[in-house]
VOBA-1610 file (N, C-alpha, C; in pm, whole numbers, padded with zeros to 5 digits, always signed):
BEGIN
Unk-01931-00231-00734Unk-01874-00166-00616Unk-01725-00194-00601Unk-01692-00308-00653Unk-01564-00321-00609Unk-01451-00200-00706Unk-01529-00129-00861Unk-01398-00067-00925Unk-01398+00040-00776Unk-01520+00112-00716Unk-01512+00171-00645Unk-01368+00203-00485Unk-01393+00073-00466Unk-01291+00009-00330Unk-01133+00012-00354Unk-01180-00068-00485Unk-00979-00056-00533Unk-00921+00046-00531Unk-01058+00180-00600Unk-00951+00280-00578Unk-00985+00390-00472Unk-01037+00301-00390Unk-01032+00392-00244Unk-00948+00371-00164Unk-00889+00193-00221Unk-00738+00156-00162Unk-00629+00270-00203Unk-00650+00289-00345Unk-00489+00328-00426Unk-00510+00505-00333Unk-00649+00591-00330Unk-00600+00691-00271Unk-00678+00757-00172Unk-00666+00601-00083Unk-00683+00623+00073Unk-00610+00713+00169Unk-00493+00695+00075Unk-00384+00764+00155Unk-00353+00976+00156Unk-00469+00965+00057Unk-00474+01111+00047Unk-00635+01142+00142Unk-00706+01067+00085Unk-00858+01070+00213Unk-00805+01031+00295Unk-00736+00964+00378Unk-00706+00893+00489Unk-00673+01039+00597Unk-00641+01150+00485Unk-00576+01293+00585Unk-00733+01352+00631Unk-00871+01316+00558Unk-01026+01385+00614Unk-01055+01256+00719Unk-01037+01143+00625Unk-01128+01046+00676Unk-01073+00951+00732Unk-01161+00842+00887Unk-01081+00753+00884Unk-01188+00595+00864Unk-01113+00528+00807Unk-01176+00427+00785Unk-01230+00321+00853Unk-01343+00239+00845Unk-01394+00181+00907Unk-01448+00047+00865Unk-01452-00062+00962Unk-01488-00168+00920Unk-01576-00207+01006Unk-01692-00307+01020Unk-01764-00414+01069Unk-01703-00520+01117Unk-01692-00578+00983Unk-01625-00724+01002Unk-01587-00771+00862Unk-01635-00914+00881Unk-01541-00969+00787Unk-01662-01039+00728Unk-01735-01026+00557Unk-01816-01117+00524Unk-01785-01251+00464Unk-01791-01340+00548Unk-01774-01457+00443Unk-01855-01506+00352Unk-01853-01536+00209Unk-01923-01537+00086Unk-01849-01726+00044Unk-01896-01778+00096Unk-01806-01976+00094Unk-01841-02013-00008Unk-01936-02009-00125Unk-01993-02000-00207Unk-01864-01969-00327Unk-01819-01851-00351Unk-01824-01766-00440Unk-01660-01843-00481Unk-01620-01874-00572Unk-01555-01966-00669Unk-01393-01917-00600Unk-01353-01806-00652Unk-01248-01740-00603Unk-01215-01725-00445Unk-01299-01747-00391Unk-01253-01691-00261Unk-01120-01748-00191Unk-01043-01734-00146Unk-00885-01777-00090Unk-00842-01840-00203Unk-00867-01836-00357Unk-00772-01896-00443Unk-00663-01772-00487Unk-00597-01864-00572Unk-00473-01733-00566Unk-00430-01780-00713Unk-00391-01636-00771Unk-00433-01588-00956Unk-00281-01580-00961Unk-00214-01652-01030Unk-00114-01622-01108Unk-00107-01572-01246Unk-00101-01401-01222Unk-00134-01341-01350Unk-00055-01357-01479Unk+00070-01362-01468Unk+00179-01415-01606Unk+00147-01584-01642Unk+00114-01636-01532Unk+00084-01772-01596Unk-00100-01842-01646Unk-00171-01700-01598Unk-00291-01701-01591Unk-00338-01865-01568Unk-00297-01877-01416Unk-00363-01995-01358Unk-00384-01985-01210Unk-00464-02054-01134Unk-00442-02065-00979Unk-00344-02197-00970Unk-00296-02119-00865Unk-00164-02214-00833Unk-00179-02231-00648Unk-00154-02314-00594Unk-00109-02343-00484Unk-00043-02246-00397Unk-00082-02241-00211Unk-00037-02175-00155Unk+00126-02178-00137Unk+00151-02310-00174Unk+00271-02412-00153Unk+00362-02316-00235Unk+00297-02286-00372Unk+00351-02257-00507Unk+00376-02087-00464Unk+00287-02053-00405Unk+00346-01897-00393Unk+00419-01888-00321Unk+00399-01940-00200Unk+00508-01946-00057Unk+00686-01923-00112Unk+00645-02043-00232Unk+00844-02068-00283Unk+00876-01965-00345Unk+00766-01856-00422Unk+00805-01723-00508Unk+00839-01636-00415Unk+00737-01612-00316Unk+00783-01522-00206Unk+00960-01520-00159Unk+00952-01636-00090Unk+01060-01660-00040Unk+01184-01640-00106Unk+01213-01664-00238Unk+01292-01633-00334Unk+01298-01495-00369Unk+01225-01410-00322Unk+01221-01256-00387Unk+01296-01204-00278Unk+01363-01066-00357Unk+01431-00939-00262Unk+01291-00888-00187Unk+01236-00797-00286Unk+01165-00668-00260Unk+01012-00772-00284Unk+00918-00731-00178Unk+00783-00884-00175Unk+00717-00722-00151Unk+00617-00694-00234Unk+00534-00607-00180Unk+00325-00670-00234Unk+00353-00652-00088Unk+00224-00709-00012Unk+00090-00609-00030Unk+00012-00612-00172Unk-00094-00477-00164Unk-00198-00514-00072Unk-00267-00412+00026Unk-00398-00447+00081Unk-00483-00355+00071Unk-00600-00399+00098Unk-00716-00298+00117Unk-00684-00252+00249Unk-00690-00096+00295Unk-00622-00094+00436Unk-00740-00163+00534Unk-00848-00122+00515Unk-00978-00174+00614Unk-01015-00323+00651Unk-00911-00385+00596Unk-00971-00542+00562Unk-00886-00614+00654Unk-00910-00664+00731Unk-00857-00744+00859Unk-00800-00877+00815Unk-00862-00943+00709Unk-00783-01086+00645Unk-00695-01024+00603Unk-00670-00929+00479Unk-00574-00882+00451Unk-00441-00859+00543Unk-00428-00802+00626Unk-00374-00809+00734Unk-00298-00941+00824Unk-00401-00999+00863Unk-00347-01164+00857Unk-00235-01236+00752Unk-00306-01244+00641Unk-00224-01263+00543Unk-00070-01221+00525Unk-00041-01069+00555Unk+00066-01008+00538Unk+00114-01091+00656Unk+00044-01076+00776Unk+00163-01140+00922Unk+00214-01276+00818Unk+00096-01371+00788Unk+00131-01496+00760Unk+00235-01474+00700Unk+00259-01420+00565Unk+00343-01384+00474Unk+00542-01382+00555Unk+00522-01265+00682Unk+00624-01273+00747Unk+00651-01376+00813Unk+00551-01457+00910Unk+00602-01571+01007Unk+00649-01678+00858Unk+00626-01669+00707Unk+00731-01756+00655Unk+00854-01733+00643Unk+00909-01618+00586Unk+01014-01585+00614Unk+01070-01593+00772Unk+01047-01592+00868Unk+01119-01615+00986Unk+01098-01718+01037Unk+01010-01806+00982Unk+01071-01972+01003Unk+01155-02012+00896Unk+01165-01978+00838Unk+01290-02000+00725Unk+01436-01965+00760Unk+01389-01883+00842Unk+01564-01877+00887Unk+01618-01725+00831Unk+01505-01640+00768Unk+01512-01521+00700Unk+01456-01405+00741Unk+01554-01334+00786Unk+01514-01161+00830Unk+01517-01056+00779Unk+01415-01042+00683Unk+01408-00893+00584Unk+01333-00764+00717Unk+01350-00646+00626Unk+01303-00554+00704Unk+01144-00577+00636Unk+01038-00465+00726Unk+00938-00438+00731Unk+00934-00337+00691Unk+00896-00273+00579Unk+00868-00117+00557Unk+00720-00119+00548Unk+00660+00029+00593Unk+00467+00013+00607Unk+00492+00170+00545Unk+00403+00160+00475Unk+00357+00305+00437Unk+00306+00384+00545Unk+00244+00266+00607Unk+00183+00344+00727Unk+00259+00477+00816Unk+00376+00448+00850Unk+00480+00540+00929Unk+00525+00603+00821Unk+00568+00754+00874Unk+00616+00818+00844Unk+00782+00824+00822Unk+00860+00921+00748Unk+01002+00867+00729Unk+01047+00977+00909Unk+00982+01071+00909Unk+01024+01144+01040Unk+01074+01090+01192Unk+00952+00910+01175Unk+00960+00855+01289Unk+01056+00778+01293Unk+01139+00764+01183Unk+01236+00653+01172Unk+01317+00632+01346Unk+01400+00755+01368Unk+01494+00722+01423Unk+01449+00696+01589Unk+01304+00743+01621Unk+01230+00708+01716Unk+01223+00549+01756Unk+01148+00516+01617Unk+01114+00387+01588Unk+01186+00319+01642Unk+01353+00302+01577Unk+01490+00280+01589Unk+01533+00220+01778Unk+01533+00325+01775Unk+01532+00387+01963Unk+01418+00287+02034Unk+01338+00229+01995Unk+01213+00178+02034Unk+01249+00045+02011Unk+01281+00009+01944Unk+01332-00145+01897Unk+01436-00197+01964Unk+01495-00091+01956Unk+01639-00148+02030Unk+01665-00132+02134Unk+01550-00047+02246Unk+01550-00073+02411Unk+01402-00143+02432Unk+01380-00240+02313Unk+01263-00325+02373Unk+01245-00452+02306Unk+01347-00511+02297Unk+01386-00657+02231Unk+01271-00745+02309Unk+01318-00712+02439Unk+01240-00858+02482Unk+01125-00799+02575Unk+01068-00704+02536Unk+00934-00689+02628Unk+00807-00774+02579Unk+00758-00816+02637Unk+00644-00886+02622Unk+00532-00761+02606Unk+00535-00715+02560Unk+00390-00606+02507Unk+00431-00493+02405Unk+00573-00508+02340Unk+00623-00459+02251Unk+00543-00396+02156Unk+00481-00488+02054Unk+00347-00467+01954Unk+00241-00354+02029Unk+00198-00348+02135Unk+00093-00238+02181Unk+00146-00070+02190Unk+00281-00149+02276Unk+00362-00026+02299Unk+00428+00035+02215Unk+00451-00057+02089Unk+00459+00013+01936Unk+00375+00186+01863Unk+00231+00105+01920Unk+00133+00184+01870Unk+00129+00342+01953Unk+00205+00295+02069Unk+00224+00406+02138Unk+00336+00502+02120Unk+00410+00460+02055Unk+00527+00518+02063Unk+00540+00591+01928Unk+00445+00541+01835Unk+00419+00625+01655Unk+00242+00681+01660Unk+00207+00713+01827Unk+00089+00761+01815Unk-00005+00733+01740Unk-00033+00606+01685Unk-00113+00500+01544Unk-00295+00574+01606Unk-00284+00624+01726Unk-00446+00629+01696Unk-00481+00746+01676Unk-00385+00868+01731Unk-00366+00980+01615Unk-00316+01018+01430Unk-00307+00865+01401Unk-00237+00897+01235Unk-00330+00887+01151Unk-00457+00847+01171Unk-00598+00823+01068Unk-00560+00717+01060Unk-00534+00635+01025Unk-00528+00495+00961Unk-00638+00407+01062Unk-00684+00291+00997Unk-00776+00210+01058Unk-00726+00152+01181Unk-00777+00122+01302Unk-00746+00126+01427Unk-00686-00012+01464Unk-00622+00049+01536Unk-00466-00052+01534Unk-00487-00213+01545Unk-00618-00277+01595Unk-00628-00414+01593Unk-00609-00469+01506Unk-00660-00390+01393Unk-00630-00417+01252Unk-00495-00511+01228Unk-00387-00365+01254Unk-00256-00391+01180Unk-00162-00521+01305Unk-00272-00522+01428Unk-00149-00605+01500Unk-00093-00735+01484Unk-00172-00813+01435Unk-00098-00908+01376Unk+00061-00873+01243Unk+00023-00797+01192Unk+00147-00742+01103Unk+00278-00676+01213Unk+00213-00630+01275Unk+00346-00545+01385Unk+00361-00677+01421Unk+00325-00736+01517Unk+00347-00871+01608Unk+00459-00943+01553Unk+00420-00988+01458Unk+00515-01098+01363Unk+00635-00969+01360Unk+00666-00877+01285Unk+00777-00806+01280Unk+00847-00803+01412Unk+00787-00722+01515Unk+00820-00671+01645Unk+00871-00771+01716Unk+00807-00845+01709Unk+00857-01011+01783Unk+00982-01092+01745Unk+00969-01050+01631Unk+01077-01139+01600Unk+01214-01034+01532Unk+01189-00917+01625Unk+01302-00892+01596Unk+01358-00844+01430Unk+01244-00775+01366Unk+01275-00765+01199Unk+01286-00606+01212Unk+01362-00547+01146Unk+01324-00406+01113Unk+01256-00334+01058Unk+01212-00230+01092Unk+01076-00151+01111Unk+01110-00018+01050Unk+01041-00024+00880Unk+01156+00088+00825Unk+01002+00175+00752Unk+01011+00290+00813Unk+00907+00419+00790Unk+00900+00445+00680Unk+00823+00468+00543Unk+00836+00487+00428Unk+00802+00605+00397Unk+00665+00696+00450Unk+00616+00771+00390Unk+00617+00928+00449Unk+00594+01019+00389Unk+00585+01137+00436Unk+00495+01203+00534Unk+00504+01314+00625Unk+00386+01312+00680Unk+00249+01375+00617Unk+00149+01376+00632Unk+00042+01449+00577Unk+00049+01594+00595Unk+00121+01652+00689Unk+00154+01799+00678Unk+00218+01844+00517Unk+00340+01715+00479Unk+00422+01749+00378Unk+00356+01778+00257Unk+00230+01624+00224Unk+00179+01655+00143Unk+00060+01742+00136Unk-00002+01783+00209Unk-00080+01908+00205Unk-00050+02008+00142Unk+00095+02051+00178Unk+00165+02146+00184Unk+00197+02136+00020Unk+00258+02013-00077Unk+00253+02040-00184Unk+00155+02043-00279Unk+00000+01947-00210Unk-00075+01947-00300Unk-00135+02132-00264Unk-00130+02241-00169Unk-00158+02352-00207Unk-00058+02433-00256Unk+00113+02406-00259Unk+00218+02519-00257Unk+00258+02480-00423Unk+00268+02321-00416Unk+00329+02260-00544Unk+00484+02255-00503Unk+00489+02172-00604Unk+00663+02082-00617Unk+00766+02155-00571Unk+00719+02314-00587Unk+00858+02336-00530Unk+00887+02370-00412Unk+00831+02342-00305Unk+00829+02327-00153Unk+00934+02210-00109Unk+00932+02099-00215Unk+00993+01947-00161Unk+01131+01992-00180Unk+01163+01914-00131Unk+01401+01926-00103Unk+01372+01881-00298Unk+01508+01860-00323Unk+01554+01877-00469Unk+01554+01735-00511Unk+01564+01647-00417Unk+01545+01509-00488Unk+01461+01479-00517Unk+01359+01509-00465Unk+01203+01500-00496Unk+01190+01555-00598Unk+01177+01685-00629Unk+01176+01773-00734Unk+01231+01718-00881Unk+01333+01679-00903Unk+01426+01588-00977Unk+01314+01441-00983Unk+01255+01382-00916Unk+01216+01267-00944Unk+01083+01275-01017Unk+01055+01396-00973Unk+00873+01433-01062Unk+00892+01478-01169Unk+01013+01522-01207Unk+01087+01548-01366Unk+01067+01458-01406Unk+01151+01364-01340Unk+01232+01237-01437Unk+01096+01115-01454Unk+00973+01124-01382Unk+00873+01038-01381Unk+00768+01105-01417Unk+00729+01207-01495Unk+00664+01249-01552Unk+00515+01138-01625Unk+00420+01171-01612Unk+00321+01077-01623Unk+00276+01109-01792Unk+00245+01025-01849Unk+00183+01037-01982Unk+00052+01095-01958Unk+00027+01150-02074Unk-00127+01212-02083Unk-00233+01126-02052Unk-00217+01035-02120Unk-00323+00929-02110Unk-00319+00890-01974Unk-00215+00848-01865Unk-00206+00788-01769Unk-00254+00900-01708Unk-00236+00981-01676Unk-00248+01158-01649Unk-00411+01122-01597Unk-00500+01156-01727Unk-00607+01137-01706Unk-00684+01047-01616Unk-00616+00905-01684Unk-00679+00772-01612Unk-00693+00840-01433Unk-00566+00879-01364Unk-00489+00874-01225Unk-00638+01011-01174Unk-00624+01093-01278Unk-00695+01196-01206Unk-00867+01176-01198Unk-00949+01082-01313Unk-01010+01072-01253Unk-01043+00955-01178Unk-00928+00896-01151Unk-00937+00757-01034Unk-00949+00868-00891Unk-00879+00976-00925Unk-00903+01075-00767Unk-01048+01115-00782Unk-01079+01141-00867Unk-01229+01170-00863Unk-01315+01130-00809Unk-01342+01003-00883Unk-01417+00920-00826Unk-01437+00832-00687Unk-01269+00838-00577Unk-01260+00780-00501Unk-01244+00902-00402Unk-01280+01047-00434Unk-01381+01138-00369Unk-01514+01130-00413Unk-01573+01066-00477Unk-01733+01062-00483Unk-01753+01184-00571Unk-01661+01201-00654Unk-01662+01337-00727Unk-01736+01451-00699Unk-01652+01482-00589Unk-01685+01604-00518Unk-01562+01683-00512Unk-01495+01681-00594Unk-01378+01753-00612Unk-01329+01846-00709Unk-01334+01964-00669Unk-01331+02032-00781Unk-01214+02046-00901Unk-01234+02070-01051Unk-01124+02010-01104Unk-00982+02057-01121Unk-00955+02181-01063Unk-00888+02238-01053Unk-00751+02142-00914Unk-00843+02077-00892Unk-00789+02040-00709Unk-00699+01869-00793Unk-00772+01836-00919Unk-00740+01685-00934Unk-00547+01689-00967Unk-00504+01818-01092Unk-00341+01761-01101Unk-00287+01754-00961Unk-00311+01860-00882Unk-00250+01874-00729Unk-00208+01793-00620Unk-00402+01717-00681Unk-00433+01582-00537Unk-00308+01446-00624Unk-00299+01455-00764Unk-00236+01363-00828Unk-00088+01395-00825Unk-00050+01526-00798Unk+00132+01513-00750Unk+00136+01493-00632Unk+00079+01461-00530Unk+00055+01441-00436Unk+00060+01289-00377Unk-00001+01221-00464Unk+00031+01092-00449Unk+00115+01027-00528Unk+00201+01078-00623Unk+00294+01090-00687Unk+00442+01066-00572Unk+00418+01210-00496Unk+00527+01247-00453Unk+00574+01070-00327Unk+00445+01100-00295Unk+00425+00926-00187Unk+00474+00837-00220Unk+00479+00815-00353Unk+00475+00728-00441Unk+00637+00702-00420Unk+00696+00813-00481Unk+00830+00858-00469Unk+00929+00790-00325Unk+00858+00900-00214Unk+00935+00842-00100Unk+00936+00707-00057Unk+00813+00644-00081Unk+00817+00502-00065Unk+00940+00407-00147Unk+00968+00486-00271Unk+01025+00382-00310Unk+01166+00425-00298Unk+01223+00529-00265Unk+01288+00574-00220Unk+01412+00524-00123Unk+01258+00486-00023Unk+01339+00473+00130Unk+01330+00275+00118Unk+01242+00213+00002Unk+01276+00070-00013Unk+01414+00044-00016Unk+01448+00134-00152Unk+01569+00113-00190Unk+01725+00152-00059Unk+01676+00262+00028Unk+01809+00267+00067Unk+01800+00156+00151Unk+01658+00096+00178Unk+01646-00040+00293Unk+01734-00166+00213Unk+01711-00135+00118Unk+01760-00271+00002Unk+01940-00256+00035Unk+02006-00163+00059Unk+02130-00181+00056Unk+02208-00198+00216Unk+02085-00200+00297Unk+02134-00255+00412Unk+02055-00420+00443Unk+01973-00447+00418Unk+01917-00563+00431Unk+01901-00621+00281Unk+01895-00756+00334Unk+01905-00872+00206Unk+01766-00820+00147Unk+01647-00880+00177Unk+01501-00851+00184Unk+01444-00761+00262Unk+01347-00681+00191Unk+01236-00591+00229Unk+01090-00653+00188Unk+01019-00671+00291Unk+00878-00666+00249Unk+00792-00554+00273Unk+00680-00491+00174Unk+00623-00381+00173Unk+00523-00390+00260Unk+00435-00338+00320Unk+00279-00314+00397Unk+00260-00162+00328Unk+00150-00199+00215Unk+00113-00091+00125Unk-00027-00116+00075Unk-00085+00019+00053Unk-00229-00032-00051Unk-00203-00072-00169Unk-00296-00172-00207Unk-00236-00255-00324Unk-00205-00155-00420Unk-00297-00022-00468Unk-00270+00114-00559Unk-00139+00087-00586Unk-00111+00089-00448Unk+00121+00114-00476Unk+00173-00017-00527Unk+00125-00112-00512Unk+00184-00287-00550Unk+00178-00288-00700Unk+00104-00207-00748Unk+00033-00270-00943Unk+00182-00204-00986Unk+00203-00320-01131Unk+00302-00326-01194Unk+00323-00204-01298Unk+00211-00165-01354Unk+00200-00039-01437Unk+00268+00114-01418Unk+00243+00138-01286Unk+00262+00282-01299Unk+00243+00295-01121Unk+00288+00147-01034Unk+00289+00128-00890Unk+00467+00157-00856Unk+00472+00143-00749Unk+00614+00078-00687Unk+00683-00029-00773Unk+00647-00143-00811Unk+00741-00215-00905Unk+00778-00107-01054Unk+00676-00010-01090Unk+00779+00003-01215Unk+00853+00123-01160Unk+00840+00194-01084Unk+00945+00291-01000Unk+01070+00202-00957Unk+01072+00090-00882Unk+01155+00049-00838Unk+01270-00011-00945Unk+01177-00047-01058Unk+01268-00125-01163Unk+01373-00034-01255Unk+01269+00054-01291Unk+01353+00198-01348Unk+01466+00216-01250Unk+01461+00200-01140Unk+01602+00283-01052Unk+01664+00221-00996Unk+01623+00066-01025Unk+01747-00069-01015Unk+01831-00072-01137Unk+01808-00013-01244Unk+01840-00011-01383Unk+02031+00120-01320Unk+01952+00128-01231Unk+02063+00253-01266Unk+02187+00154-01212Unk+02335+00217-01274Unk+02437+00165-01194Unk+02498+00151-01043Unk+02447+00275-00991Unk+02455+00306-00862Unk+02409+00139-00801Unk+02315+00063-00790Unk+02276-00047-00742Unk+02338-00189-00752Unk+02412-00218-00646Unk+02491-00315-00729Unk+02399-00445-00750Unk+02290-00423-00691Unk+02248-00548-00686Unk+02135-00563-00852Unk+02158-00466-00908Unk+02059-00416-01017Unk+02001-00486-01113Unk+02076-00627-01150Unk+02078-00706-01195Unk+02055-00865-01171Unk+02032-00875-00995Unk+01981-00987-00954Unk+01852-00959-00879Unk+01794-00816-00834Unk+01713-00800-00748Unk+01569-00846-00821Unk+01525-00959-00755Unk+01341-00985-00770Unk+01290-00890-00731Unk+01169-00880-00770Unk+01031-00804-00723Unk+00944-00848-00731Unk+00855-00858-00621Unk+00744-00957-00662Unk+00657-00878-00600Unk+00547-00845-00697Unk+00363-00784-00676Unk+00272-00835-00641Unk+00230-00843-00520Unk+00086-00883-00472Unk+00017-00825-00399Unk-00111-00844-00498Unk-00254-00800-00407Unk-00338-00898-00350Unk-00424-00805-00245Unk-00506-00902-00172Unk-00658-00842-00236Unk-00731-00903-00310Unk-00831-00845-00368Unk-00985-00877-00328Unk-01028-00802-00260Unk-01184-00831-00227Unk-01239-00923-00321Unk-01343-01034-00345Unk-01444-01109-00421Unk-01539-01005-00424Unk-01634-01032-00573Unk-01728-00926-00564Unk-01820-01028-00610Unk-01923-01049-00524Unk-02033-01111-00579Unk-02090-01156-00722Unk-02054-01027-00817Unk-02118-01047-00968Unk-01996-01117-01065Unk-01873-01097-00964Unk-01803-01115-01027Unk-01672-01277-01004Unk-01708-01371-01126Unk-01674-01512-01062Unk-01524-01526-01138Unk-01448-01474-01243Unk-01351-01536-01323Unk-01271-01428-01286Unk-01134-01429-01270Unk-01021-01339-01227Unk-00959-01189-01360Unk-01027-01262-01492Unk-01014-01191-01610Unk-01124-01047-01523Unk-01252-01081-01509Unk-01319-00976-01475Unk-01283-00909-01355Unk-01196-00896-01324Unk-01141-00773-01210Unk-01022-00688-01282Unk-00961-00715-01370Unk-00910-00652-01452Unk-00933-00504-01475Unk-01088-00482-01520Unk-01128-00335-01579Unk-01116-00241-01407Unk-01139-00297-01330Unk-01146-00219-01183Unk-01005-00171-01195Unk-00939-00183-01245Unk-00787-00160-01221Unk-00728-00073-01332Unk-00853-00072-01480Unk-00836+00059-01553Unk-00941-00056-01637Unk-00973+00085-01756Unk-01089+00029-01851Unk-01045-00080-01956Unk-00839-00039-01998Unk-00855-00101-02123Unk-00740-00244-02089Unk-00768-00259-01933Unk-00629-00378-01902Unk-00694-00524-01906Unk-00634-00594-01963Unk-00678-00727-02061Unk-00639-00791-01915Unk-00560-00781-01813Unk-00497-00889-01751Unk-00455-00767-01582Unk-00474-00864-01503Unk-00450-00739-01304Unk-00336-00695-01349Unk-00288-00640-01315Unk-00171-00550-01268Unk-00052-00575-01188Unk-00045-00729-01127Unk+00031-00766-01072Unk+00118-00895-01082Unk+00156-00939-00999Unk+00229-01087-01039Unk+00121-01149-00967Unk+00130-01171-00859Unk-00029-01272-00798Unk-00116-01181-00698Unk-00275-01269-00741Unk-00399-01198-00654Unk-00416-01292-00552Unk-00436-01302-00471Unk-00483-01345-00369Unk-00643-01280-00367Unk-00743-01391-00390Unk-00892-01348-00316Unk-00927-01371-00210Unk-00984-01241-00129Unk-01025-01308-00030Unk-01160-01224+00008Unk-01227-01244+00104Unk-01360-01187+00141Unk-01367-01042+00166Unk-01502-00966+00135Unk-01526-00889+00148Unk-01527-00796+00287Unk-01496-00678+00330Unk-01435-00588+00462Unk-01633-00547+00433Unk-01712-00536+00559Unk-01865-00449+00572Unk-01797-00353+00621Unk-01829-00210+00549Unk-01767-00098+00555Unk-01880+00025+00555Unk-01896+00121+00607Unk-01961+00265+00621Unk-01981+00302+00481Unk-02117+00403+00390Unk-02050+00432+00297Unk-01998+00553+00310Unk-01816+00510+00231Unk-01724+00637+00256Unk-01816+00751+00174Unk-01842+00777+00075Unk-01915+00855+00003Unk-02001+00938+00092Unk-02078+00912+00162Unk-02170+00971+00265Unk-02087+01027+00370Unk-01965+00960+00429Unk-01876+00986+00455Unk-01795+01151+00448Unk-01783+01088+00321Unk-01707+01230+00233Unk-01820+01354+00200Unk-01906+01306+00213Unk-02029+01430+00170Unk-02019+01525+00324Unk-02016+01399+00426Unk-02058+01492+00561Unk-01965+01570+00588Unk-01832+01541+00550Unk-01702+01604+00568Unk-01703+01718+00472Unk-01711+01716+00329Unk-01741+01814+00250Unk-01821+01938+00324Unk-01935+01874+00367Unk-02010+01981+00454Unk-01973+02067+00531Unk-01967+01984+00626Unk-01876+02048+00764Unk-01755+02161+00700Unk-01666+02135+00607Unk-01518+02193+00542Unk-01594+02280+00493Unk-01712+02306+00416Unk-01786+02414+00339Unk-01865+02538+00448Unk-01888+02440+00550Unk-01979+02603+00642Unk-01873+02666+00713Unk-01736+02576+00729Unk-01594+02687+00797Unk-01532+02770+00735Unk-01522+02743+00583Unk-01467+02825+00481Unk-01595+02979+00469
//
C-alpha cells in the first residue's frame, strides 16, 4: 500500500482539484524499527536528529516533502521552522498550497497583522483554505503558526486549478511564454515519460483514460515549473527559503531539486555556485516493510537507493479508501456528461 500513497502524495495535487482528502488520525506502530529514525540516503546510515538539525540549518533552499493528509508530517515541518527562528534565522515560507494569484493579498495580510493574536486562523480566512480542497486547515496550523508568528514570509508558489485545467484540456499553448519555453527546455525522456504517466494512472485507480495521461502529466509538469520558479525569485530576495510541498516535488530525480539545480547553473544567479539544497521526505512506515533500502522501489521500480538527501519515518495517516473515493466521483462525472 504504501507504493500506492507515495504517489497519491506526488499527484494529489491534480486529484486534490475532484477530491479532498481525509484523515482519522494518526496510527502509532512503536514496534516497527524505523519509526522516527531518520535515513541518510548519500551516507546510507541513520543519523541523529542533532545531525540533521546542523544540515538543515546550513542549507539555502530546505524542501520539506509531506504526505499532505498526515498531521505528524506537518508538525515536523513547524518543528523544522521554530529551528531556524531560534537560531536567529528568517527564511521565507513558500507552500504549494497557495496560489501565485494570492501573493499580493497574502502580502497585505501580513503586514496589517503583525501582532494580532489569531493571525494563523485569520490566515485561513483570508486565502479561503476551506474552499481550496486541500486537507482541512488543523492540519496545516501548526506550519502557518510557526511562520505567521514569527513574522517569516509567506510566499505562494503554485497556480490556480482553473490554470491547470485549462492546460491539461487546451494544452501548452494557453500558458504566458515562459512557461511555454520551460516545457521545451525540460522535456521529459521517454522512459521517464512513461514511468510519470503511469504513476498518474495508478494514483487514479486507473480509471483514466489513456488519452487523458500525457495531458494530466503536462499538467503537473507545468506545477512543477511555477513552483520552482517563484523559489527562485524568493531566493534573490531572502537568504533562505523553506518549501511546504508533497514529497513527489522534494525527490532528487526529476523533483524540484533537479529543476532548481539546472537553473542555478545558469549565470543570471549570482548565488549559483554557493546555493545548498537540501531534500527531505517525511515517509509513512509500512508494516511489511522494516529496512530503508525497501522503500526505494515505491519511488520507481529500478531505484537502488530514495530519491532524496534524508527520510524521516514516521507513522502511518488512517485514511478513506481514495480509490472508492475516485470511483464515486468517476460516477457522479459520468451520469452529468
Amino acid at each position: 500500500m504504501i507504493n500506492f500513497f507515495r504517489r497519491f502524495s506526488y499527484f494529489s495535487a491534480l486529484i486534490i482539484i475532484f477530491l479532498s482528502a481525509c484523515t482519522l488520525g494518526i496510527t502509532t506502530v512503536s514496534e516497527h524499527p524505523l519509526l522516527d529514525k531518520i535515513w541518510s540516503v548519500k551516507e546510507q546510515k541513520f543519523i541523529s536528529q542533532e545531525q540533521l538539525r546542523q544540515q538543515v540549518l546550513s542549507s539555502d533552499i530546505i524542501l520539506l516533502g509531506e504526505t499532505h493528509d498526515n498531521k505528524q508530517h506537518h508538525q515536523l515541518q513547524a518543528d523544522t521552522i521554530h529551528e531556524f527562528v531560534i537560531n536567529n534565522q528568517s527564511p521565507a515560507v513558500a507552500f504549494e498550497m497557495l496560489n501565485q494569484n494570492q501573493q499580493e493579498s497574502i502580502h497585505d495580510f501580513q503586514t496589517r497583522n503583525k501582532n494580532s493574536e489569531s493571525i494563523t486562523d485569520d490566515f485561513a480566512r483570508t486565502v479561503a483554505w476551506n474552499k481550496s480542497g486541500w486537507p482541512q486547515w488543523s492540519y496545516y496550523h501548526p506550519v502557518f503558526e510557526q511562520t505567521l508568528e514569527n513574522n517569516l514570509p509567506v510566499i505562494a508558489t503554485n497556480l490556480e486549478h482553473k490554470q491547470i485545467r485549462k492546460v491539461i484540456k487546451q494544452g501548452p499553448e494557453v500558458l504566458d511564454k515562459k512557461y511555454q519555453d520551460l516545457l521545451n527546455r525540460y522535456q521529459y525522456k521517454p522512459d521517464i515519460q512513461q514511468t510519470l504517466e503511469q504513476d498518474i494512472q495508478l494514483s487514479h485507480c486507473d480509471m483514466l483514460l489513456e488519452n487523458m495521461l500525457t495531458p494530466m502529466l503536462r499538467g503537473q509538469q507545468v506545477r512543477d515549473l511555477a513552483i520552482m520558479t517563484t523559489i527562485l525569485e524568493s531566493l534573490k530576495q531572502h537568504k533562505k527559503v523553506i518549501v511546504i510541498a508533497g514529497s513527489g516535488h522534494t525527490r532528487k530525480d526529476y523533483g524540484l531539486p533537479w529543476y532548481l539545480h539546472q537553473e542555478l547553473s545558469d549565470k543570471q544567479f549570482q548565488k549559483q555556485n554557493n546555493t545548498r539544497i537540501l531534500s527531505m521526505a517525511f515517509i509513512e512506515i509500512s508494516p511489511d516493510k522494516l529496512q530503508p533500502a525497501e522503500y526505494s522501489q515505491a519511488w520507481g521500480e529500478n531505484l537502488k537507493h530514495l530519491p532524496f538527501d534524508y527520510v524521516w519515518f514516521t507513522s502511518r495517516a488512517e485514511r478513506e479508501d481514495q480509490c472508492e473515493k475516485m470511483k464515486a466521483y468517476m460516477q457522479k462525472k459520468n451520469k452529468k456528461s
